[in-house]
MARBA-3410 file (N, C-alpha, C, O; in Angstrom, 1 decimal):
242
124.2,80.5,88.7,122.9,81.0,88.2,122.0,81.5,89.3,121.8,80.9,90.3 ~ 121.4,82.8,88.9,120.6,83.3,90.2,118.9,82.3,90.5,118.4,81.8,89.4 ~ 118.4,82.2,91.4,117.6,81.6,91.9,116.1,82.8,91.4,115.1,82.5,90.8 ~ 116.7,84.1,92.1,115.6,84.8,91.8,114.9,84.9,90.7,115.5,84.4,89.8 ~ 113.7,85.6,90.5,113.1,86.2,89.0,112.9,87.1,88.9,111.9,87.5,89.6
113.5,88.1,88.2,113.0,89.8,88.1,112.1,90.3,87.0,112.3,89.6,85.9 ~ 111.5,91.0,86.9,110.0,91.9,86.5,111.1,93.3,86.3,111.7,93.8,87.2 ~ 111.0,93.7,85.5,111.5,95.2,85.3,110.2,95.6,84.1,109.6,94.8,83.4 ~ 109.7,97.4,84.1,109.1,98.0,83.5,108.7,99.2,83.7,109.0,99.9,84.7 ~ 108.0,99.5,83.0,107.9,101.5,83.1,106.9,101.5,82.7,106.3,100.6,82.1
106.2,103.1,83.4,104.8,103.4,83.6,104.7,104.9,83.3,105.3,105.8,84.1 ~ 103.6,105.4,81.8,104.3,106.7,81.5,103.0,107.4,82.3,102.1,106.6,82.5 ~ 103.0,108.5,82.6,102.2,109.2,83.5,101.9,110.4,81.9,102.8,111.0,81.3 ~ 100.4,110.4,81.6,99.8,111.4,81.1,98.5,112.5,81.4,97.4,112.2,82.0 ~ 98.9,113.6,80.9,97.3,114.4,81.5,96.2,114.4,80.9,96.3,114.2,79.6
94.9,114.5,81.4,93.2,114.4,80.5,93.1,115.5,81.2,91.9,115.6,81.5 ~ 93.7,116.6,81.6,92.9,118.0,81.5,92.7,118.5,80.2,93.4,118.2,79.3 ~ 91.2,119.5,80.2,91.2,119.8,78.8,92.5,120.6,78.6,93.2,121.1,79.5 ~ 92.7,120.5,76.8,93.9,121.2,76.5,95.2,121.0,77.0,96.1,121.8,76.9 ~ 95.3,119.5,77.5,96.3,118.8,77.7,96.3,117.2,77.4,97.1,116.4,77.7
95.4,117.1,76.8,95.0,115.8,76.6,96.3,114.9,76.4,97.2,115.5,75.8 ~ 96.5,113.8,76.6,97.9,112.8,76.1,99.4,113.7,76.1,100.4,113.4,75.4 ~ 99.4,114.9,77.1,100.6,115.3,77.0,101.1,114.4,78.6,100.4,114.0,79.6 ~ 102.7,114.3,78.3,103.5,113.3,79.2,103.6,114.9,80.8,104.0,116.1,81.1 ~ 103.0,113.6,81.4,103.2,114.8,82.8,103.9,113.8,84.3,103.6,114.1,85.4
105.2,112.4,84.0,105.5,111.9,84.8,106.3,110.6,84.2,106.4,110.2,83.1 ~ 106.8,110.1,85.1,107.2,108.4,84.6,107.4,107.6,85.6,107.6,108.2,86.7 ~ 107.4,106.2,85.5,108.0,105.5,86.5,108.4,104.3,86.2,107.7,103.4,85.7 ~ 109.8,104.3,86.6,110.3,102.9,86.4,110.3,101.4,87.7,110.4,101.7,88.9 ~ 110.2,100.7,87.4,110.6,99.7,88.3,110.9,98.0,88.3,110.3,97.3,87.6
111.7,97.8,89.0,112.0,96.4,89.1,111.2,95.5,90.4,110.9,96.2,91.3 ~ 110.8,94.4,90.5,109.9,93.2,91.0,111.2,92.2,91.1,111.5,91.5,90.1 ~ 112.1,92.0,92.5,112.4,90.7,92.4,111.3,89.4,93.1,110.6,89.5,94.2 ~ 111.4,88.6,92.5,110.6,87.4,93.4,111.8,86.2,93.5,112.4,85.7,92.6 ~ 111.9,85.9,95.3,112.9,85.3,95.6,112.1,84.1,95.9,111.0,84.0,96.5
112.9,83.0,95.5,112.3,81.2,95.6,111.6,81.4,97.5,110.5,80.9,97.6 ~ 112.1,81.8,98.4,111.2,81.7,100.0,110.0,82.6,99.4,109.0,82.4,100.0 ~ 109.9,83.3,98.7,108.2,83.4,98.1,108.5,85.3,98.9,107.5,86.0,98.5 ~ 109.0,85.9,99.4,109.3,87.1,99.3,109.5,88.0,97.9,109.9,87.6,96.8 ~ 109.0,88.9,98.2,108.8,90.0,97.4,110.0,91.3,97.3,110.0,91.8,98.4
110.7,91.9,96.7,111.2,93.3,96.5,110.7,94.1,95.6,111.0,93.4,94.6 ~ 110.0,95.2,95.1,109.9,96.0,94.7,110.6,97.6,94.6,109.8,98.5,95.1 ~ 111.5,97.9,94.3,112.4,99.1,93.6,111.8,100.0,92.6,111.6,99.7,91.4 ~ 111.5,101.2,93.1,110.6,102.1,91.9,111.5,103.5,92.1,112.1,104.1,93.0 ~ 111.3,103.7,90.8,111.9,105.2,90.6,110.7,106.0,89.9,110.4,105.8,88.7
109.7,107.4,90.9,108.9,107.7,90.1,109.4,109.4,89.7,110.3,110.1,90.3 ~ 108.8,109.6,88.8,108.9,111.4,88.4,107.9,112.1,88.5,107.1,111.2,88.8 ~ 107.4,112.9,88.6,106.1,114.0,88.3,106.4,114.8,88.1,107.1,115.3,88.9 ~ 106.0,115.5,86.7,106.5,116.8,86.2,105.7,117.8,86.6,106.0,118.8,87.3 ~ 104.5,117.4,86.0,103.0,118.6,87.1,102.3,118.3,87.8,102.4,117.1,87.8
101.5,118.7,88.5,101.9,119.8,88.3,103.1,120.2,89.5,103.6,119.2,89.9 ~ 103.5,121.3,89.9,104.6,122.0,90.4,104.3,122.2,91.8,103.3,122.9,92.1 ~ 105.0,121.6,92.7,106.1,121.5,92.6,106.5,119.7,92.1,105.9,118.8,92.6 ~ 107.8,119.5,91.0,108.0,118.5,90.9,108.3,117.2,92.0,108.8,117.6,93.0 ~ 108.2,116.1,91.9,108.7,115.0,92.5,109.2,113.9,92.1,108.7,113.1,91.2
110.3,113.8,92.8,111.1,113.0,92.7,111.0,111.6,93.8,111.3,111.8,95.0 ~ 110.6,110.5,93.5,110.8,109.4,94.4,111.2,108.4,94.4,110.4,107.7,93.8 ~ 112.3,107.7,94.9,112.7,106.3,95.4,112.2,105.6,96.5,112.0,105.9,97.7 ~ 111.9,104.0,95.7,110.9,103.6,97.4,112.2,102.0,97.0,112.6,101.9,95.8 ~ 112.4,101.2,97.8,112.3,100.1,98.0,111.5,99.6,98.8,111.3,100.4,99.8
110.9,98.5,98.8,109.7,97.9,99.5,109.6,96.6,99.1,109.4,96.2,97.9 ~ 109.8,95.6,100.6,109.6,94.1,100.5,108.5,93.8,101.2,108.1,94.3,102.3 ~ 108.1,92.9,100.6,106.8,91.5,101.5,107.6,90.9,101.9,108.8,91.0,101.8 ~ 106.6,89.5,102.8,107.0,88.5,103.1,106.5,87.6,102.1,106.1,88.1,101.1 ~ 106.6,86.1,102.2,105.7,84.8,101.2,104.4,85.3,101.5,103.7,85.1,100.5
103.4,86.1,102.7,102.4,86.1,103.3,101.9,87.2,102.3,100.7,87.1,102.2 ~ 102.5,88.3,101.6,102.1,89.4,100.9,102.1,90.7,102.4,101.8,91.8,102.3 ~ 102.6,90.0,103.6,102.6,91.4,104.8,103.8,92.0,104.4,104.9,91.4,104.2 ~ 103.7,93.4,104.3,104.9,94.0,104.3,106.2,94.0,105.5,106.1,94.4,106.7 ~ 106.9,93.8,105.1,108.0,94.1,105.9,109.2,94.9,106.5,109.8,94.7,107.6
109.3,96.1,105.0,110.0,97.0,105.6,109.8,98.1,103.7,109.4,97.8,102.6 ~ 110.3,99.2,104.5,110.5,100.1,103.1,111.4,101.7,103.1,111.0,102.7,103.9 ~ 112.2,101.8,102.5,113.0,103.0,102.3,112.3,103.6,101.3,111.9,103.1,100.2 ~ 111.9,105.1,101.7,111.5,106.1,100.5,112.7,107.5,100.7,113.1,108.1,101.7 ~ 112.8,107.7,99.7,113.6,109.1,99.3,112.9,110.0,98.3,112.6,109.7,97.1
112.6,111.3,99.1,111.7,112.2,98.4,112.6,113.5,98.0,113.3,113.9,98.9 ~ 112.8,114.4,96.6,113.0,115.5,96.2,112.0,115.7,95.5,111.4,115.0,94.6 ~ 112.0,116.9,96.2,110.4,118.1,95.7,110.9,119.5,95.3,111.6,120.4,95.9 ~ 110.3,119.4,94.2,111.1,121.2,93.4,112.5,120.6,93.3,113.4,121.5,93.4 ~ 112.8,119.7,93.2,114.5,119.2,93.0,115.3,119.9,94.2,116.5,120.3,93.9
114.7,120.0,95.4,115.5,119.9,96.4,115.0,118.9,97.4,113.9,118.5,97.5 ~ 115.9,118.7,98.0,116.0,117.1,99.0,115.1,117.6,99.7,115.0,118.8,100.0 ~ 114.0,116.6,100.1,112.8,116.8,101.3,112.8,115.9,102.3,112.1,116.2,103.3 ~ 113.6,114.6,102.2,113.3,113.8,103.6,113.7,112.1,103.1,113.4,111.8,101.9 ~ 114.1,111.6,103.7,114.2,109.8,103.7,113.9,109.1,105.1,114.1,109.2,106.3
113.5,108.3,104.3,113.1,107.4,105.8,112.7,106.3,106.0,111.7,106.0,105.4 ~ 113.2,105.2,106.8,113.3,103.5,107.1,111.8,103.3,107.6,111.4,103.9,108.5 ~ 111.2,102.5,107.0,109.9,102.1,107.6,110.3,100.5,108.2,111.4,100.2,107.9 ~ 109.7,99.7,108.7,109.8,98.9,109.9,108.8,98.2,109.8,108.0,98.8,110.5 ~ 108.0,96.9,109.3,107.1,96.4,109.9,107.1,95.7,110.8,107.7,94.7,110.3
106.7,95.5,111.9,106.2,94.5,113.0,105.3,93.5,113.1,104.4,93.4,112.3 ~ 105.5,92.6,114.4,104.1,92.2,114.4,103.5,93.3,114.8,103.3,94.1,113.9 ~ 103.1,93.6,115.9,102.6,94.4,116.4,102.8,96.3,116.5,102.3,97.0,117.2 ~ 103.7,96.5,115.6,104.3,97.9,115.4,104.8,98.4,114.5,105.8,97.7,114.0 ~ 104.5,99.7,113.8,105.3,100.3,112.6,106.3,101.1,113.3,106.1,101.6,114.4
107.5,101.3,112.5,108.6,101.8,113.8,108.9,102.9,112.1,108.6,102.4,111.0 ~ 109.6,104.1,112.3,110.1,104.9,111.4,111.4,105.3,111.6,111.5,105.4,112.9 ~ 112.5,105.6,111.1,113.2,106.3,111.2,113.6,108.0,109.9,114.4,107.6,109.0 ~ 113.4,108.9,109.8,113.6,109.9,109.5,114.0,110.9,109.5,114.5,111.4,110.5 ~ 114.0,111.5,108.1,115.6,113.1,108.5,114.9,113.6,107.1,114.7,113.0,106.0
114.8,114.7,107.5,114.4,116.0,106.4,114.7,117.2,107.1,114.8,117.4,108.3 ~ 114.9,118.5,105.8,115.5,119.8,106.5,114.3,120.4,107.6,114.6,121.0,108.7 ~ 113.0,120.1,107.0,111.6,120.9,107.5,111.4,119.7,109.0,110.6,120.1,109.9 ~ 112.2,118.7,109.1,111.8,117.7,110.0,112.9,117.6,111.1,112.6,117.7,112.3 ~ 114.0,117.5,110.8,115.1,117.1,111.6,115.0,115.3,111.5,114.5,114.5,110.6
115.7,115.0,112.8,116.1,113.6,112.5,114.6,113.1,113.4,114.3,113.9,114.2 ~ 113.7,111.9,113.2,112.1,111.8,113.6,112.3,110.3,113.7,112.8,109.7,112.7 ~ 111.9,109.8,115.0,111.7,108.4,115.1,110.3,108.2,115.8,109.8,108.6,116.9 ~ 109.8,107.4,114.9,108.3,106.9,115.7,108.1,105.6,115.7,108.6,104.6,115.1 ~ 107.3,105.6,116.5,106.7,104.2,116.6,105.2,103.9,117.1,104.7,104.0,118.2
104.7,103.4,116.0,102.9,103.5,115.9,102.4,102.0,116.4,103.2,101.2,116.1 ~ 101.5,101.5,116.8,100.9,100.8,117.2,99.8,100.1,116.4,98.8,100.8,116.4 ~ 99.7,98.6,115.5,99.0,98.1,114.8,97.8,97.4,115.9,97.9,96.4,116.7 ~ 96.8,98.1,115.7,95.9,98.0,116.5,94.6,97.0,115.9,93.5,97.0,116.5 ~ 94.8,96.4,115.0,93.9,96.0,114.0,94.4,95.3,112.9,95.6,95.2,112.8
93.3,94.5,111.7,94.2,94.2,110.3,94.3,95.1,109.7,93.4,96.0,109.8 ~ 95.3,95.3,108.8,95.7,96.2,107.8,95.5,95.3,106.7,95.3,94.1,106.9 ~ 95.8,96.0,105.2,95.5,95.6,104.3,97.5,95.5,103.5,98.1,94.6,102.9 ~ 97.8,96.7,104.0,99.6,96.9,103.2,99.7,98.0,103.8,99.0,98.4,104.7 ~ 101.2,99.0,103.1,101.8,99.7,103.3,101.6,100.9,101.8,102.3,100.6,100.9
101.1,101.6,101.8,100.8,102.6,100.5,102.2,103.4,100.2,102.4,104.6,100.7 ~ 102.9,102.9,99.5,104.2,103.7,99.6,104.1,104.9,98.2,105.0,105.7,98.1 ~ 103.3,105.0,97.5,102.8,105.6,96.1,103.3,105.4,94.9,102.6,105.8,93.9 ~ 104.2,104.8,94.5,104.4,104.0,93.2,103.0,103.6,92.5,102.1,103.2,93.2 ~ 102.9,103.7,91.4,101.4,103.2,90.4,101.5,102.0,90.9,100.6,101.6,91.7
103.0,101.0,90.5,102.7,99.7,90.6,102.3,99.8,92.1,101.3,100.4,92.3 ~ 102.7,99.4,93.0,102.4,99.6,93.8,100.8,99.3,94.6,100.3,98.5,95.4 ~ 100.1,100.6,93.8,98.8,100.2,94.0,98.0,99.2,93.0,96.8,98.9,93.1 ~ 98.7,98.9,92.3,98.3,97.4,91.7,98.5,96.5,92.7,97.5,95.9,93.1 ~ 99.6,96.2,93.3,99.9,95.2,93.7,98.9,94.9,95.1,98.6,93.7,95.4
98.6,95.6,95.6,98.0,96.0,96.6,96.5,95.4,96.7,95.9,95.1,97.8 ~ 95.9,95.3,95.5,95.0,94.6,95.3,94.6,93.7,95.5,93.4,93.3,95.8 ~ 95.8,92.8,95.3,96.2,91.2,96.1,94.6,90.9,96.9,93.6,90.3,96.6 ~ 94.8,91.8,98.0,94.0,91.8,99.3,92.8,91.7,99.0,92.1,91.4,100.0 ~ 92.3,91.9,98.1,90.4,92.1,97.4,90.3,90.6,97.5,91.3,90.0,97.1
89.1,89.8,98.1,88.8,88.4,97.7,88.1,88.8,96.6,87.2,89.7,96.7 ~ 88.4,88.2,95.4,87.7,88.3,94.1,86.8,86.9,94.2,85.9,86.7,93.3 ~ 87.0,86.3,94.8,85.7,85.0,94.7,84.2,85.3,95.5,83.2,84.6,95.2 ~ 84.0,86.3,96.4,82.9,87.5,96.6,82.5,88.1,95.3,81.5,88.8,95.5 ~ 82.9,88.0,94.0,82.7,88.9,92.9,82.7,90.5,93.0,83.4,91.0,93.9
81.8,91.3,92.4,82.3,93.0,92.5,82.1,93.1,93.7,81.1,92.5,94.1 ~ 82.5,93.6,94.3,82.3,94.3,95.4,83.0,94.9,96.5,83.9,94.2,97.0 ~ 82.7,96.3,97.2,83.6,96.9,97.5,83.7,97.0,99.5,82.9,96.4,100.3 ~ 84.7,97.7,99.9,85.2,97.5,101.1,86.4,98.3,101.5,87.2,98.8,100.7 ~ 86.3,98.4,103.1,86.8,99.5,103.6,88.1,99.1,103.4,88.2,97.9,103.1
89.5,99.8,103.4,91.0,99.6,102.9,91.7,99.6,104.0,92.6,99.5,103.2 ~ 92.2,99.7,105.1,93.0,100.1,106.1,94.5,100.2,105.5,94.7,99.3,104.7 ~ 95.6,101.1,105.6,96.7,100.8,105.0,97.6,101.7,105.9,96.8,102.6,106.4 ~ 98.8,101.9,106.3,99.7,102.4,106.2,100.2,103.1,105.5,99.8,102.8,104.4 ~ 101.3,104.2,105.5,101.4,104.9,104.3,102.9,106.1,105.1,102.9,106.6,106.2
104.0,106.4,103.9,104.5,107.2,104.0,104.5,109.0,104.5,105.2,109.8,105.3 ~ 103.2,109.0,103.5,102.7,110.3,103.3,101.2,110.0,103.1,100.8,109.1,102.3 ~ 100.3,110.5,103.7,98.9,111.1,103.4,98.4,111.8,102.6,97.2,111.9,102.3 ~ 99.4,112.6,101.9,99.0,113.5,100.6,99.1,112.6,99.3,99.9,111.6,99.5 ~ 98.6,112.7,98.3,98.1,112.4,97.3,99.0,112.1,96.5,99.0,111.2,95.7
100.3,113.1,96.6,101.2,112.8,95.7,102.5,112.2,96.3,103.5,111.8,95.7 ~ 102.2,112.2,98.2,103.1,111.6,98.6,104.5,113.0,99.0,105.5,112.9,99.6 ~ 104.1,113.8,98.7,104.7,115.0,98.9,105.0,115.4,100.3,104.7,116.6,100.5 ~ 105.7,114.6,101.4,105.3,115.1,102.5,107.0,114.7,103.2,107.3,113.6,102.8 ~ 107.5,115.0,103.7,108.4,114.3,104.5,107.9,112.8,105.3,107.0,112.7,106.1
108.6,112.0,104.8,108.2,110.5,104.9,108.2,110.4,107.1,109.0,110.5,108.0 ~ 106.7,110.3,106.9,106.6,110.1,108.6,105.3,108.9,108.6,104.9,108.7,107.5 ~ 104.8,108.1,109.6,104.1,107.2,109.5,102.3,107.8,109.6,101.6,108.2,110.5 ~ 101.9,107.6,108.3,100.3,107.8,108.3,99.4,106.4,108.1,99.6,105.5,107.3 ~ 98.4,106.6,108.9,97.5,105.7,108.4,96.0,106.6,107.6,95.6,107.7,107.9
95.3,105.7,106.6,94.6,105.5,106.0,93.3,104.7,106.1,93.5,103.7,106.8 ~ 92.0,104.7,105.6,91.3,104.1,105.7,90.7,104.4,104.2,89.9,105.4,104.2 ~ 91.0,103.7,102.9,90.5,104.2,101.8,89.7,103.1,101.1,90.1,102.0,101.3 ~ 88.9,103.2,100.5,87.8,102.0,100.2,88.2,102.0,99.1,88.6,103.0,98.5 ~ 88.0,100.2,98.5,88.8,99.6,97.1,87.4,98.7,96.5,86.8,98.0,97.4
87.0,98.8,95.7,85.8,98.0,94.8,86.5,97.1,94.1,87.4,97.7,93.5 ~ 86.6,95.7,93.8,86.7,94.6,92.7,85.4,95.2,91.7,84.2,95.2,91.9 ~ 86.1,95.5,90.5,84.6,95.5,89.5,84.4,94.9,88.6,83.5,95.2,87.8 ~ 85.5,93.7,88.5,85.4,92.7,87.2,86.5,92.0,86.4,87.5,91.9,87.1 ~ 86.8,91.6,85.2,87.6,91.4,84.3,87.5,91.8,82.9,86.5,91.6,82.3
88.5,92.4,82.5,88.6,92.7,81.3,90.0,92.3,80.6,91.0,91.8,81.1 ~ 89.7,92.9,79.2,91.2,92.3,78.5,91.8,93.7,78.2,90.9,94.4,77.8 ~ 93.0,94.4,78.2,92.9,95.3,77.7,94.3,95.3,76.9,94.9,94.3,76.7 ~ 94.8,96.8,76.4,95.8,96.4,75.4,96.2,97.9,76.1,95.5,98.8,76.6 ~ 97.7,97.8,75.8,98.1,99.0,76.4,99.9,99.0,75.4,100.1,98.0,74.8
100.8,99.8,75.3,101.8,100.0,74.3,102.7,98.8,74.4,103.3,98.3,73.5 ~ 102.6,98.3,76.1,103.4,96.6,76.3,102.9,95.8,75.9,103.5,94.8,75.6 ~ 101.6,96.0,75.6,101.0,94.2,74.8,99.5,94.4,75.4,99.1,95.5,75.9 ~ 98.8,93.2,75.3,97.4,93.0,76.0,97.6,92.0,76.3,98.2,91.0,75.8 ~ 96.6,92.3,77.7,96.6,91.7,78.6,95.5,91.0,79.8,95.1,91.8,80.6
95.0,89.7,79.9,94.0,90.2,81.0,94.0,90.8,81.8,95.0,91.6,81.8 ~ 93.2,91.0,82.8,93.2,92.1,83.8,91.9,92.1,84.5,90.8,91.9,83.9 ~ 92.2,92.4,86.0,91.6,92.4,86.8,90.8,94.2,87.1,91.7,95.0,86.7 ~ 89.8,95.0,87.5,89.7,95.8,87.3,89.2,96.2,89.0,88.6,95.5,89.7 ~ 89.6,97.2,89.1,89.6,97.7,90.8,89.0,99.5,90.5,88.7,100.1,89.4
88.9,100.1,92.0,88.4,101.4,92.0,88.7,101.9,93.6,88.4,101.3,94.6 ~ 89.3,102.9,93.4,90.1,102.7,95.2,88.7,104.6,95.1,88.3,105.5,94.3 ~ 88.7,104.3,96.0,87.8,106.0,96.2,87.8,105.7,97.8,87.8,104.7,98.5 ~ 87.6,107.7,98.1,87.3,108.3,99.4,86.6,108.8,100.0,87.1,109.7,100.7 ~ 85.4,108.5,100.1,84.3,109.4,100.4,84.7,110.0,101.8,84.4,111.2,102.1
85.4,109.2,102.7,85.3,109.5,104.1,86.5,110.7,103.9,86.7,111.3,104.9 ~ 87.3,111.1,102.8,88.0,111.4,102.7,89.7,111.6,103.8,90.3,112.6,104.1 ~ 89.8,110.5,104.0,91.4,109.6,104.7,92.4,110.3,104.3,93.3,110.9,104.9 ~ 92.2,110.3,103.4,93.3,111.3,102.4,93.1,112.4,102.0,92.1,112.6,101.3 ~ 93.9,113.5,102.4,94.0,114.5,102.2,94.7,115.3,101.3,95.8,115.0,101.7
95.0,116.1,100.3,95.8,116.7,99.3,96.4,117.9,100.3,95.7,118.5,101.2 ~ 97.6,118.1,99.9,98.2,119.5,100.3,97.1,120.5,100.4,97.0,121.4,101.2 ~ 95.8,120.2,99.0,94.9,121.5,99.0,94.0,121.4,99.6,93.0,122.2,99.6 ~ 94.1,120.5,100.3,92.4,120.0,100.7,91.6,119.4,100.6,90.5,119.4,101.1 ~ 92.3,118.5,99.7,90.6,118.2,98.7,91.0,116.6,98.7,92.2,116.2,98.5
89.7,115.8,99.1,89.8,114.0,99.3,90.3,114.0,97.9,90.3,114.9,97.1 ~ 90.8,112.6,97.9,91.4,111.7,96.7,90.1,111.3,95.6,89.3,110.5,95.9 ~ 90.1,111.9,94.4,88.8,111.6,93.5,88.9,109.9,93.1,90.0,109.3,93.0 ~ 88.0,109.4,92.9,87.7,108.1,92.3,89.3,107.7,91.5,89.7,108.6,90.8 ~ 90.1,106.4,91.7,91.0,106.1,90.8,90.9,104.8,90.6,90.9,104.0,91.5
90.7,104.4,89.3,90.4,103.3,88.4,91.9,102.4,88.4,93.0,103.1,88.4 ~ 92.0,101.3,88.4,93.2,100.5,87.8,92.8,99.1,87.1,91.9,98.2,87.3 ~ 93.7,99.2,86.3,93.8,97.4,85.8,94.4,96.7,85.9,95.1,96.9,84.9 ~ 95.1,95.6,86.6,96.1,94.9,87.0,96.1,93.2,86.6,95.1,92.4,86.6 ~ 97.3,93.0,86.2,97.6,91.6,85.7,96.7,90.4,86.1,97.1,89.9,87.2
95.7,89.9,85.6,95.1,88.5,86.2,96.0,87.3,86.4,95.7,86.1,86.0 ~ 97.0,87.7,86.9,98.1,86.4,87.2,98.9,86.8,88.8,98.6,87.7,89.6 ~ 100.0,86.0,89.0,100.7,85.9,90.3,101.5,87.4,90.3,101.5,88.0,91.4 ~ 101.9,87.9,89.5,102.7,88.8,89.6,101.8,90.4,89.8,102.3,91.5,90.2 ~ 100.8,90.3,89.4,99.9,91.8,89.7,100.7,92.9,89.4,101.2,93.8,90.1
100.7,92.6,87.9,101.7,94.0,87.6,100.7,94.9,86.8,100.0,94.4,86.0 ~ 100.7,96.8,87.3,100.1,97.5,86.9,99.8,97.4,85.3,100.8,97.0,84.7 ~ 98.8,97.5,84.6,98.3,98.0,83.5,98.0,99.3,82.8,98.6,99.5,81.7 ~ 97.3,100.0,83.1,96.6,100.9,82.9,95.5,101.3,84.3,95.1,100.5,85.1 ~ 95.1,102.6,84.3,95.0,103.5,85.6,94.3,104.7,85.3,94.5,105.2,84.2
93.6,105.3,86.0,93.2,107.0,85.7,92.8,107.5,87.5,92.6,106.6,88.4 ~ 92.7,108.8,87.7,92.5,109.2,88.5,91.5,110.8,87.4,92.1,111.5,86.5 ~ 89.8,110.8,87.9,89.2,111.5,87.9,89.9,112.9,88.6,91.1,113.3,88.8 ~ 88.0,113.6,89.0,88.0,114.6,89.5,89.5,115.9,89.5,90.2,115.8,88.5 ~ 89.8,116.5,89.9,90.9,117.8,90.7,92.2,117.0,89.8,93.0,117.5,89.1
92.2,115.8,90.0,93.8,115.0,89.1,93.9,115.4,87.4,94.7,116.2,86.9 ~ 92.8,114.5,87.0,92.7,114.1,85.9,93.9,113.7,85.1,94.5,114.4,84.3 ~ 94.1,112.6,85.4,95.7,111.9,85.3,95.3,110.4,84.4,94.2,109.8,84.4 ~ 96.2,110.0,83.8,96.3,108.8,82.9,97.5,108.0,83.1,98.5,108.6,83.2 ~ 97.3,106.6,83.3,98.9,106.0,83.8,98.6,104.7,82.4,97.5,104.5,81.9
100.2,103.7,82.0,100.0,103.5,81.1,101.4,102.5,81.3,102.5,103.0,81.6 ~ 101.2,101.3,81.0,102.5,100.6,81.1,102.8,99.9,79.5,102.3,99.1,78.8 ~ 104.1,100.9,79.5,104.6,101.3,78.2,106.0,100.2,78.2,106.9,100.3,77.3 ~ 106.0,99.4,78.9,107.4,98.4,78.9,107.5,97.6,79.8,107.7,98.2,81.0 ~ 107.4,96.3,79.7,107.7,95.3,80.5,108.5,94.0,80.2,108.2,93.4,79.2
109.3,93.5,80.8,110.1,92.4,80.6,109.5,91.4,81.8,109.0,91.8,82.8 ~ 109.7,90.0,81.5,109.4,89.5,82.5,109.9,87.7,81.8,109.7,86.7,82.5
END
């Protein structure tokens, strides 16, 4: 009999531009093992249909019992041709990369943790639920600077996987209950925004305001999500086992 517990579920990606309202523009599947030493695995498979160019991504990504990351494989196809894979590495003191894409060649780095960090932003929805972990909610609302690590710096993750850091600010703004196609659920309610703009889009343009709701329990599994402004995107967890 296995020891572990696994979390499997899917996350449908829809658009709020006008004249696309509730049409399907993505998906993402994923599995959560939680192993008895209190380690984490997370396995995501996401899609994006628009806008164009499409993406394709595979991440695995583990914690430790501490919630510090400790290592992660991402594999990116963009426009449905191969764009890049690459070993992330956490350290005490160092993020180490290993990578290979056509636009890249074979790319090894090694960055220097100079400070606390909060996680590793690998771009899965869940993902940035999970991530939230890090908010002390016993301060009640309130918001604060993010430090994170990250694959890609673009928005959609669109980039040949090389090591970026971030500085993105996250708000705790409360609890709510909400109900979503998997069931209802409490939930914890967050707001990651960029004024200093850390993040950059292929186009230019900082990351607009993005809303989430995430499980008020141990497992911090995504709920429901939006991204304002230039996005205008809707996320939506349409299936979960657990």
């Amino acid at each position: 009999m296995q020891k572990h517990r696994t979390i499997t579920g899917k996350v449908l990606y829809t658009s709020r531009k006008p004249g696309r309202e509730g049409e399907e523009r993505g998906r993402e599947e994923f599995t959560w093992t939680h192993h008895t030493d209190g380690k984490r695995t997370l396995r995501a498979r996401c899609e994006i249909d628009e806008p164009a160019p499409t993406v394709h991504r595979d991440i695995v990504y583990s914690l430790d019992e501490n919630d510090r990351p400790m290592d992660c494989f991402v594999r990116l196809v963009i426009g449905d041709e191969f764009m890049g894979s690459g070993l992330f590495i956490i350290n005490k003191d160092t993020v180490e990369c290993e990578s290979y894409g056509p636009s890249i060649g074979r790319v090894s780095q090694t960055m220097a943790i100079d400070g606390p960090f909060d996680g590793f932003g690998t771009h899965p929805i869940v993902a940035d639920a999970y991530i939230t972990r890090k908010m002390d909610r016993s301060k009640g609302p309130h918001k604060r600077k993010f430090p994170c690590f990250l694959p890609s710096p673009d928005h959609r993750g669109a980039t040949p996987p090389l090591i970026a850091k971030s500085e993105i600010n996250l708000a705790f703004v409360g609890e709510e209950t909400v109900t979503v196609p998997a069931g209802t659920f409490d939930c914890y309610k967050y707001e990651f925004s960029d004024e200093d703009a850390s993040m950059i889009s292929i186009g230019g343009e900082a990351h607009p305001p993005y809303q989430v709701w995430v499980t008020a329990d141990d497992d911090s599994i995504f709920v429901q999500g939006g991204v304002g402004g230039y996005m205008q995107t809707w996320y939506e967890l349409v299936e979960l086992n657990r």
